[in-house]
C-alpha positions in Angstrom: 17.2 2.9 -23.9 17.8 0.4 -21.1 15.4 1.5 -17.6 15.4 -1.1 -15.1 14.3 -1.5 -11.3 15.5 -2.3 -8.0 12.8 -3.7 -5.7 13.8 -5.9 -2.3 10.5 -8.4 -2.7 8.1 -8.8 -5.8 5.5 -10.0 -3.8 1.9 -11.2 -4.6 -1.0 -8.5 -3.5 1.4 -6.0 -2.5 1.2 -2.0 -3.5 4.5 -1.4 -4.2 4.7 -4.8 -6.4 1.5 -3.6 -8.2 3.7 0.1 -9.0 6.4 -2.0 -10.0 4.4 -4.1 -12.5 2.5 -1.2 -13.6 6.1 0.8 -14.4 7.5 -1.8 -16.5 4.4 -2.2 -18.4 4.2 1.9 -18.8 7.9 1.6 -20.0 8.1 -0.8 -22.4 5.1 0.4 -23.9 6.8 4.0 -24.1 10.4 1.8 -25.7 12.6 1.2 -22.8 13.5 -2.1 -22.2 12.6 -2.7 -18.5 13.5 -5.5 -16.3 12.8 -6.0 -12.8 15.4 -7.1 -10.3 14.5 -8.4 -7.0 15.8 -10.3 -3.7 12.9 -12.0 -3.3 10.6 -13.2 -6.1 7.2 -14.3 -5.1 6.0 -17.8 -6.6 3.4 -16.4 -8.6 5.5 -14.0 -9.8 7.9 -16.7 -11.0 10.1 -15.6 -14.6 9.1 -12.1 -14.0 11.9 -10.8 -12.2 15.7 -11.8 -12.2 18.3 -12.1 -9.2 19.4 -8.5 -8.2 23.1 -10.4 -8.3 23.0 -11.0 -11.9 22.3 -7.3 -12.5 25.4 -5.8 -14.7 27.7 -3.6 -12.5 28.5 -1.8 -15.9 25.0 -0.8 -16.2 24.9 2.4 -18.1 21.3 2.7 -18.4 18.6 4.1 -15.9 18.4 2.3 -12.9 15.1 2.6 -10.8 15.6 1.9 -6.5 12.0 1.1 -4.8 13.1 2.4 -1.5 11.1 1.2 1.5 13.8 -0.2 4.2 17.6 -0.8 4.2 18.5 -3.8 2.2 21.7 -5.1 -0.2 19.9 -3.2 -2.9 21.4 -0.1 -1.4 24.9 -1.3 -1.6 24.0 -2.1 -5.7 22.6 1.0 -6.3 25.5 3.1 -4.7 28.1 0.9 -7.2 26.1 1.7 -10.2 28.2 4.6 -10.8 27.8 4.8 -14.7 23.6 4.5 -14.5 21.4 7.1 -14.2 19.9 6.5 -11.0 16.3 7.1 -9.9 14.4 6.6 -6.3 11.4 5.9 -5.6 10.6 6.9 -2.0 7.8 4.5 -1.0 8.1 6.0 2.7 9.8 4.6 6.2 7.1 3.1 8.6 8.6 4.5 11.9 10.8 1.7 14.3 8.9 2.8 17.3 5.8 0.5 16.0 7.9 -2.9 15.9 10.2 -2.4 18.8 8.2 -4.8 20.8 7.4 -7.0 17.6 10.2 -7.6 15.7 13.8 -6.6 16.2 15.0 -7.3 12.5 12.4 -5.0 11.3 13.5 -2.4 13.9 16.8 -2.7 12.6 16.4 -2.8 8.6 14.1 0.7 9.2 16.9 2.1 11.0 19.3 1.0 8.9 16.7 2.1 6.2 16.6 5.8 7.9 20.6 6.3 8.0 21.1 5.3 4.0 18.1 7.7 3.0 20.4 10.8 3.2 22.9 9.6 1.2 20.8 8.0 -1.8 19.3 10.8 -2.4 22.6 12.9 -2.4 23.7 10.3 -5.4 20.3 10.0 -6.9 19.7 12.0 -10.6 16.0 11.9 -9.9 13.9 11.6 -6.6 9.8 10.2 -7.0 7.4 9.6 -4.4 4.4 8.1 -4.2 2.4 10.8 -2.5 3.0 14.1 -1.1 3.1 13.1 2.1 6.2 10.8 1.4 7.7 13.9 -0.6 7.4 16.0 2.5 9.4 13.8 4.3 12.0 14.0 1.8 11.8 17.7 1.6 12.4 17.7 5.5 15.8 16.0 4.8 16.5 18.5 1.8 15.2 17.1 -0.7 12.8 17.9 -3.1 10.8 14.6 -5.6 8.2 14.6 -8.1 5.2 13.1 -7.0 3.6 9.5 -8.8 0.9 8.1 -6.9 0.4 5.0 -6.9 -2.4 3.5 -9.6 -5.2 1.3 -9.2 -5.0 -1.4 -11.9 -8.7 -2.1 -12.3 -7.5 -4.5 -14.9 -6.0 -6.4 -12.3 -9.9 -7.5 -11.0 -10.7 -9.0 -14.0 -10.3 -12.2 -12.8 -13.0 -14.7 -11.7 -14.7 -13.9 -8.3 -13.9 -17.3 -6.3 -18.1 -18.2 -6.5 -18.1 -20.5 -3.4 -16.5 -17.7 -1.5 -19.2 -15.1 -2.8 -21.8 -17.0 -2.2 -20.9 -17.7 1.3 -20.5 -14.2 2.0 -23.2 -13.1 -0.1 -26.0 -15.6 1.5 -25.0 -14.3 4.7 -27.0 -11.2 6.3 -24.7 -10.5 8.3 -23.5 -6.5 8.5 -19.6 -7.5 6.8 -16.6 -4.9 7.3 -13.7 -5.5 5.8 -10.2 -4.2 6.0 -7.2 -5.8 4.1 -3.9 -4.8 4.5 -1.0 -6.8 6.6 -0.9 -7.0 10.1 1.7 -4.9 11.6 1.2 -2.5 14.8 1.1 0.8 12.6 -2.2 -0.6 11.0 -3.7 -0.4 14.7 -6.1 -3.1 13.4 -6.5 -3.0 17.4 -8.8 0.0 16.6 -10.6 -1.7 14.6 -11.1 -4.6 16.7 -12.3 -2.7 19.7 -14.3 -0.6 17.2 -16.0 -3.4 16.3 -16.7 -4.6 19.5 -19.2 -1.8 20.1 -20.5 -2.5 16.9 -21.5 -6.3 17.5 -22.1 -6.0 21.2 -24.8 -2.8 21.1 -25.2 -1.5 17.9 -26.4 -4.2 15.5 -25.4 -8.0 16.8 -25.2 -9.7 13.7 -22.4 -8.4 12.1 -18.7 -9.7 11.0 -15.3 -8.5 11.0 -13.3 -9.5 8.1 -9.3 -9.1 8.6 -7.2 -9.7 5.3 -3.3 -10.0 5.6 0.0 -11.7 6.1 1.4 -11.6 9.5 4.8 -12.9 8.4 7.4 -11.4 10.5 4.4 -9.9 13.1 3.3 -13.0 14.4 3.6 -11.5 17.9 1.5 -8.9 16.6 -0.9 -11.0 15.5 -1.2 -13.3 18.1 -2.2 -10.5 20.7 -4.9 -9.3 18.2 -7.1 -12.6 18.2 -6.4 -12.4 21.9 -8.3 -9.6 22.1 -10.9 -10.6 19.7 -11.6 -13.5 22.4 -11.1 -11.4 25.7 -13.8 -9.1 24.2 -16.0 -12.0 23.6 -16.4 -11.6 19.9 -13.7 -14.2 18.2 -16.6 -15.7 16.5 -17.8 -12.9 14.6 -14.1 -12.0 13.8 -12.3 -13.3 10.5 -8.3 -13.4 10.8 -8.1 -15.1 7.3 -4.7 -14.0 6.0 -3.5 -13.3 2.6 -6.3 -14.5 -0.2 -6.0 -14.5 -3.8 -7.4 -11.8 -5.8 -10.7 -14.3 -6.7 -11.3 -14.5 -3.0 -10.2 -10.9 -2.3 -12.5 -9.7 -5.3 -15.4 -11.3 -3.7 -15.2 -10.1 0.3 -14.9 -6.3 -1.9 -18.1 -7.1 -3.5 -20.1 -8.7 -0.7 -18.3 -6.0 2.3 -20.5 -3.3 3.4 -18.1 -0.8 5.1 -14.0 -0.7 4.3 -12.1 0.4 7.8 -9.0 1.5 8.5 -7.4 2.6 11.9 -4.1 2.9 10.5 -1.3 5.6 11.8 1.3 5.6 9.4 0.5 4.8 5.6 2.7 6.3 2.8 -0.4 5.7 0.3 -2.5 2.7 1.4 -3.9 1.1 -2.1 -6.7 -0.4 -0.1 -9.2 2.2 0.3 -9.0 2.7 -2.9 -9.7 -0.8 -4.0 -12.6 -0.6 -1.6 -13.9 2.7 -3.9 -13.8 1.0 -6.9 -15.7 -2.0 -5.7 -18.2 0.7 -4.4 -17.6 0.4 -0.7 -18.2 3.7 1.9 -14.7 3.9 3.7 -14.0 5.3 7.2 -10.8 5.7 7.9 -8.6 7.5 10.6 -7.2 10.6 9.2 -3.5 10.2 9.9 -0.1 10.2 7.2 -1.3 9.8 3.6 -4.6 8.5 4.3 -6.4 12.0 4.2 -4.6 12.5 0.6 -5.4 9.5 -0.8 -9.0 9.3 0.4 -9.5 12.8 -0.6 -13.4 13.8 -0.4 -14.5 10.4 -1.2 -14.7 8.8 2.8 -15.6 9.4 6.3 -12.1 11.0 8.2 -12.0 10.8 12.0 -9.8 12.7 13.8 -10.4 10.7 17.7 -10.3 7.0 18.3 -13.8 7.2 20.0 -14.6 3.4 19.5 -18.7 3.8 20.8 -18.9 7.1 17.6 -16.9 5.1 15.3 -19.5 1.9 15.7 -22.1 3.6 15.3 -20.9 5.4 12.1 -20.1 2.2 10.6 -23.6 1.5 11.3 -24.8 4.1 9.4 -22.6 4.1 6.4 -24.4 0.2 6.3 -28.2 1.9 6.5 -27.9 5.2 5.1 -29.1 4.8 1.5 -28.4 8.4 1.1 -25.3 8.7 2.6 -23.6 5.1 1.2 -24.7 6.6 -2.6 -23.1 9.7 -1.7 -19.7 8.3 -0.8 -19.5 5.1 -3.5 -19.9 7.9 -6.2 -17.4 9.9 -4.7 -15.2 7.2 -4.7 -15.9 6.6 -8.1 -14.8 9.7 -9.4 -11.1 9.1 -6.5 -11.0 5.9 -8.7 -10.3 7.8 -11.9 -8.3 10.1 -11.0 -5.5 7.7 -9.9 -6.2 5.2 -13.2 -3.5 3.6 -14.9 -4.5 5.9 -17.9 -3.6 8.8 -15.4 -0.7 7.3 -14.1 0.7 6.2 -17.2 0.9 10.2 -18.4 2.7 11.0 -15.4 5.4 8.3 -16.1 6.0 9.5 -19.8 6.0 13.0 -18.0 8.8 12.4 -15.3 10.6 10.1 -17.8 10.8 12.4 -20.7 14.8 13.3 -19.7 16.0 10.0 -19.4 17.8 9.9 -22.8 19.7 13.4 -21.8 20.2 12.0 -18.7 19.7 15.2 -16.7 19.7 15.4 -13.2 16.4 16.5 -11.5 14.8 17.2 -8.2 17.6 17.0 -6.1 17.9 20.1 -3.9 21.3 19.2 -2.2 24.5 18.6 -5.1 24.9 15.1 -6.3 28.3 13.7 -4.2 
């Protein structure tokens, strides 16, 4: 049996990249051949995924549509009328966020929004990766299983980068870390001016470490490390973009608090990479970030920047506290495992080979 996927950008360090991955490994091992057809192929990703133009039109197979904006993929999946076809609902940041960003990225969300509706009308099976992104399809009429993403703790088996660590780890500084890319829905701004209180009258010698692409946000971006220098603490601020997963490994293991100020996330893998590594995360509790944190971080429900410094500070010096919330992340760790996730694909994908329509509430067109 033939299962393979749609994805607009196999990119390096990316969640939905990481699902994809994980899927085709979690198929093949359960005897579907699997291949992975993209738009975009990431260097290091090179040989691992094909043109999405070369993909047969006469596909009869299951076909798998990572949905996260409009793109060409659409149009392919909509011609693939003798496949079993799947989406995977991997959620719509709002346009309101990039209107003053990027107008391309306005549009491809919009465009993204108006296609939704009708994929899922000719979809035989609707996932998403949390319930949070399932509600939104339910609000549409829709109902989806629900595969959250896994973390592949596999994946950090690599060498931490050692000059990196050391640098960081020689340091005694106070080092909080967020990693994720930096778009205005992230409100990394929050973090900044949280930060700022932190530095300025909590504890002075500390550092803000900022991991992420800013391709496409670069307007974004810029007004960012203008703040960082209006506010009078660019030096203690790290805008050091996307790093590999030696260098990423290390800032995990030498970081002392994980932030995120984020208002829209469909998942957000991060936090729980910062679990794993044993890093106390505060977080704002907006979208899917309550779900995926469960009981194992510090949700805030206000932006009170002054509170939220001087929380950070105490997930950094409370022995008791920090030991409470790395076990607890611990135990969030394993219960979204690749072991765990793997189960959940050999569930959902038990019907392929009757080729049974599921999940959709509204009648196939």
């Amino acid at each position: 049996m033939k299962l393979h996927q749609l994805v607009h950008t196999l990119s390096y360090g990316d969640a939905i990249s990481g699902e994809v991955l994980a899927l085709q490994r979690c198929l093949t091992k359960l005897g579907f051949e699997s291949e992975i057809f993209s738009i975009n192929t990431h260097p290091k990703y090179k040989g691992m995924a094909r043109d999405f133009r070369d993909f047969p039109i006469t596909f009869d197979g299951e076909v798998l549509l990572h949905y996260s904006l409009g793109s060409p993929l659409n149009d392919l999946y909509r011609s693939l009328k003798s496949a079993t076809r799947s989406l995977v609902y991997h959620n719509l940041t709002p346009a309101h966020w990039f209107r003053s960003v990027n107008p391309r990225i306005v549009a491809d969300i919009e465009r993204g929004l108006s296609e939704l509706p009708e994929l899922c009308r000719i979809s035989d099976r609707l996932i998403a990766d949390s319930a949070f992104n399932a509600g939104e399809l339910k609000s549409l009429g829709f109902d989806a299983r629900v595969l959250p993403l896994p973390i592949d703790t596999h994946k950090w088996d690599v060498p931490t980068n050692p000059g990196f660590y050391s640098q960081l780890k020689d340091d005694p500084a106070l080092h909080v870390l967020h990693v994720g890319r930096m778009a205005p829905n992230k409100c990394v701004e929050d973090i900044i001016k949280s930060f700022y209180f932190l530095q300025k009258y909590v504890h002075s010698n500390s550092k803000l470490w900022l991991v992420g692409i800013d391709i496409d946000t670069e307007v974004y971006s810029f007004g960012l490390k203008r703040l960082a220098q209006q506010l009078g603490i660019d030096e203690h601020v790290r805008f050091i973009g996307q790093r590999d997963d030696g260098e990423l490994k290390a800032l995990y293991q030498t970081a002392h608090v994980y932030m995120c100020m984020s208002e829209h996330e469909g998942f957000c893998l991060p936090v729980v990479e910062a679990m794993h590594f044993g890093l106390p995360v505060l977080s704002f509790a907006s979208s899917a970030l309550p779900e995926t944190i469960g009981a194992a971080g510090i949700l805030v429900h206000e932006k009170r920047h002054p509170e939220i410094a001087e929380l950070t500070y105490e997930l950094y010096s409370n022995a008791e506290m920090r030991k409470r919330l790395i076990d607890a992340g611990h135990k969030r760790v394993t219960e979204l495992s690749v072991e765990r996730f793997s189960s959940r694909v050999e569930e959902l994908f038990a019907t392929t080979a009757r080729r049974q329509p599921v999940a959709v509430l509204q009648a196939k067109a």
